[in-house]
C-alpha positions as CSV (number, residue, x, y, z in Angstrom):
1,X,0.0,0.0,0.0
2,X,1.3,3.5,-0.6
3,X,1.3,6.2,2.1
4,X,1.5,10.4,1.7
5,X,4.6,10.3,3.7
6,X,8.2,8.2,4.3
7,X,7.7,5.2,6.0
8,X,10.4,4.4,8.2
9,X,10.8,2.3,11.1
10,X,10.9,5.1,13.0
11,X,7.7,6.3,11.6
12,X,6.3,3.0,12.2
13,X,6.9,3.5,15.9
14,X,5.6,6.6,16.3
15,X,2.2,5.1,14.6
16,X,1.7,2.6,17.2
17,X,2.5,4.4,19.6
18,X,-0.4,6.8,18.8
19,X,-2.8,3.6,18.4
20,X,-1.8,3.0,22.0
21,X,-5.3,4.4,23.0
22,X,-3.5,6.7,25.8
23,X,-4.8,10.1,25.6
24,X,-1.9,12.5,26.5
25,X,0.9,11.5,24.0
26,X,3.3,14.4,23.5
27,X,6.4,14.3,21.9
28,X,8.8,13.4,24.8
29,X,6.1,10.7,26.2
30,X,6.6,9.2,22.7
31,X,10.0,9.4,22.2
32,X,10.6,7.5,25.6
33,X,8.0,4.8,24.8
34,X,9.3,4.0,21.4
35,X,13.0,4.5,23.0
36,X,14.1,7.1,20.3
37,X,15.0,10.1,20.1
38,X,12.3,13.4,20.9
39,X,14.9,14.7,17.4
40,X,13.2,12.0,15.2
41,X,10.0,11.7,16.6
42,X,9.1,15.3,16.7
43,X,9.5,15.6,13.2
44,X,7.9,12.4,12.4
45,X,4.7,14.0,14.4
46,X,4.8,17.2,12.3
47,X,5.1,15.3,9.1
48,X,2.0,12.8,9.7
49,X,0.2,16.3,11.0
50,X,0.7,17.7,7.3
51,X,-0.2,14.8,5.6
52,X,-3.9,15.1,7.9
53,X,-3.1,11.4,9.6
54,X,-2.6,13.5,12.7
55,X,-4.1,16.0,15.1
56,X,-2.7,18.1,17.8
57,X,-3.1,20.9,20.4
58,X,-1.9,22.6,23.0
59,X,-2.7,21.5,26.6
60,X,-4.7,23.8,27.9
61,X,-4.4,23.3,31.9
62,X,-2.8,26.0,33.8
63,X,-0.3,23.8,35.7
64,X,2.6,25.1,35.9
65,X,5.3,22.0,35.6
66,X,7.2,22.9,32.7
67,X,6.8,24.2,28.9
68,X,3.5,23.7,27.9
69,X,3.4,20.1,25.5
70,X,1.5,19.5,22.5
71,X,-0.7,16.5,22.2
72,X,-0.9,14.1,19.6
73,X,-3.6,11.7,18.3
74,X,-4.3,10.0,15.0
75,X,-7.1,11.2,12.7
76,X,-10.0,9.2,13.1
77,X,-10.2,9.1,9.6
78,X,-6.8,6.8,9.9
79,X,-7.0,4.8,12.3
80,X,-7.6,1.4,10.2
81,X,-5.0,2.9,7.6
82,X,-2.8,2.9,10.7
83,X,-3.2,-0.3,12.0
84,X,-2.7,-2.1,7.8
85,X,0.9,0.1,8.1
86,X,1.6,-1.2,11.4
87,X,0.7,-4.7,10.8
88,X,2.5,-4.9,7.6
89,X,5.9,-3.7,8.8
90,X,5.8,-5.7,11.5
91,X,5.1,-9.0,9.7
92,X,6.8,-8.6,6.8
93,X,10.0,-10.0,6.9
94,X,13.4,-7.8,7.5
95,X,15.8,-7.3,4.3
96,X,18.9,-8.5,4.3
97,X,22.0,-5.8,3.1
98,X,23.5,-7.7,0.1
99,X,26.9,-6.9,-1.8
100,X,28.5,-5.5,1.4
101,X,31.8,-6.9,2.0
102,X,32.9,-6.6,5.6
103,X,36.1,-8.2,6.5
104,X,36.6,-11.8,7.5
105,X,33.5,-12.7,5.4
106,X,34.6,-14.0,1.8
107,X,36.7,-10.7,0.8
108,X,39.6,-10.7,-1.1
109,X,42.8,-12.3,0.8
């Protein structure tokens, strides 16, 4: 299937962890539960955002704890495109790196 956007492993990640179902997913909440970096994953938010896969806001509490974050959830209108990307990536088998010589392996002597 073909999607509006790069799909990465990374971006894969970031997909399910936005099908998680938790409400309050920000950027650095994400970044931790995926174990990757907030670097990766924050552009990886904005990008799904553009593409309409993905909505966001500020929070709107008054607590004062820290900068304010920006939640993330998926589009409603996604959520079963979300789940065919998810399950496809993570059943399909990995690729193998072919015609990479590294040493000790059948180079030349």
């Amino acid at each position: 299937m073909s999607y509006p956007f790069r799909v990465t492993d990374a971006t894969v990640d970031v997909v399910e962890a936005l099908l998680s179902g938790d409400d309050e997913l920000y950027g650095l909440k994400i970044a931790k539960s995926i174990n990757r970096p907030s670097g990766s994953v924050v552009p990886i938010l904005m990008r799904l955002e553009a593409c309409g896969w993905v909505l966001s806001e500020w929070e709107q509490d008054g607590a004062v704890r820290g900068p304010r974050r920006r939640f993330y959830r998926l589009h409603a209108d996604h959520v079963a495109e979300a789940r065919r990307l998810v399950s496809e990536r993570k059943t399909a088998p990995k690729k193998a790196h072919s015609g990479i010589l590294q040493p000790g392996l059948g180079g030349a002597r």
